[in-house]
C-alpha positions as CSV (number, residue, x, y, z in Angstrom):
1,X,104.1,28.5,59.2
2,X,106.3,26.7,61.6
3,X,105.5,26.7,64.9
4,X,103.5,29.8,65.0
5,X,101.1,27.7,62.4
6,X,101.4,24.4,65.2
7,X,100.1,26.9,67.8
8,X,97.4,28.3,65.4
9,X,96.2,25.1,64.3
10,X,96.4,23.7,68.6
11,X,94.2,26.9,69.0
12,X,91.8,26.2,66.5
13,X,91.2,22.4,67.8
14,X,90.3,24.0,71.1
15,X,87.3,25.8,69.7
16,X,84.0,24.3,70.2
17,X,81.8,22.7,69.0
18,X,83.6,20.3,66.4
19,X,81.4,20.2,63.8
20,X,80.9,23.8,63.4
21,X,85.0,24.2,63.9
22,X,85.2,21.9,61.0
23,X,82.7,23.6,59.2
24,X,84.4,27.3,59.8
25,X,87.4,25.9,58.7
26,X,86.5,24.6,55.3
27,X,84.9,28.0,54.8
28,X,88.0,30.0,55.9
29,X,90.2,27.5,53.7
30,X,88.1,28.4,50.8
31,X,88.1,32.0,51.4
32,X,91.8,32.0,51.8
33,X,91.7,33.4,55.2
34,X,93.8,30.3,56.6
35,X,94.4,31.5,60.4
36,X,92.9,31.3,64.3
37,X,91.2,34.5,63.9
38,X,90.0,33.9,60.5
39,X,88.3,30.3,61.7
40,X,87.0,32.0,65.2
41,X,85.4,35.1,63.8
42,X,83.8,32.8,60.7
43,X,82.9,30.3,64.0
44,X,81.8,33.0,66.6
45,X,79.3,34.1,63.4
46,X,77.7,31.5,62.7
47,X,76.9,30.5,66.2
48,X,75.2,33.9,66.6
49,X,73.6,34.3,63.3
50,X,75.2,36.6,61.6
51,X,77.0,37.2,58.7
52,X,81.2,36.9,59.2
53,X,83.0,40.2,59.3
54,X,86.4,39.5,58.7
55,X,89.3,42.2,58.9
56,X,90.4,42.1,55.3
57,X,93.3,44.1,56.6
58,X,95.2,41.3,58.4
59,X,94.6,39.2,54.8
60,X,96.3,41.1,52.4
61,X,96.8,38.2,49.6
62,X,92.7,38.6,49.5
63,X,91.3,40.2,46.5
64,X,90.3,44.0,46.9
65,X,86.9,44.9,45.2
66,X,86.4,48.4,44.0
67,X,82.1,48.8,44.3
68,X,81.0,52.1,42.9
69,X,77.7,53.9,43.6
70,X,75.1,53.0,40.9
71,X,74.3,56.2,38.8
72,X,71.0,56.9,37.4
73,X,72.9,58.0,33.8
74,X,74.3,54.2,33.8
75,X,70.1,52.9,33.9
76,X,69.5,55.4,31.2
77,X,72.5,54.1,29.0
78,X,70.7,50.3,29.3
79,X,67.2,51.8,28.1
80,X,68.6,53.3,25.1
81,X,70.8,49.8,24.0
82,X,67.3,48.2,24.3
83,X,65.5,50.7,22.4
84,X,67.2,50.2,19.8
């Protein structure tokens, strides 16, 4: 990343407190999420309890899930397969 990435990673170090930088890291490195923003919004979450939200926009090597609503015809298909 060059010197953008140097100025990233400088930002990053200045976060605080260590441990939970460290920690924020790991979990944005795992994710794939491998930025400032990524490691501050995964930090600023956990220090206030709450679950990350992350812009999947800015991230666009990520995975997209497609969730559809649950019909009540797709139960009905399961209780017939174990009728029989």
């Amino acid at each position: 990343m060059g010197s953008k990435g140097k100025r990233e990673f400088i930002q990053v170090l200045r976060l605080m407190p260590k441990e939970a930088v460290a920690a924020a890291a790991t979990e944005a490195v795992q994710l794939g999420a491998i930025g400032f923003d990524a490691v501050k919004q995964i930090l600023l979450a956990r220090i206030e309890r709450r679950p990350p939200r992350l812009n999947l926009e800015a991230y666009p090597f990520l995975p997209v899930t497609d969730v559809r609503t649950t019909r009540a015809a797709d139960y009905a298909g399961l209780a017939e397969v174990q009728a029989a």
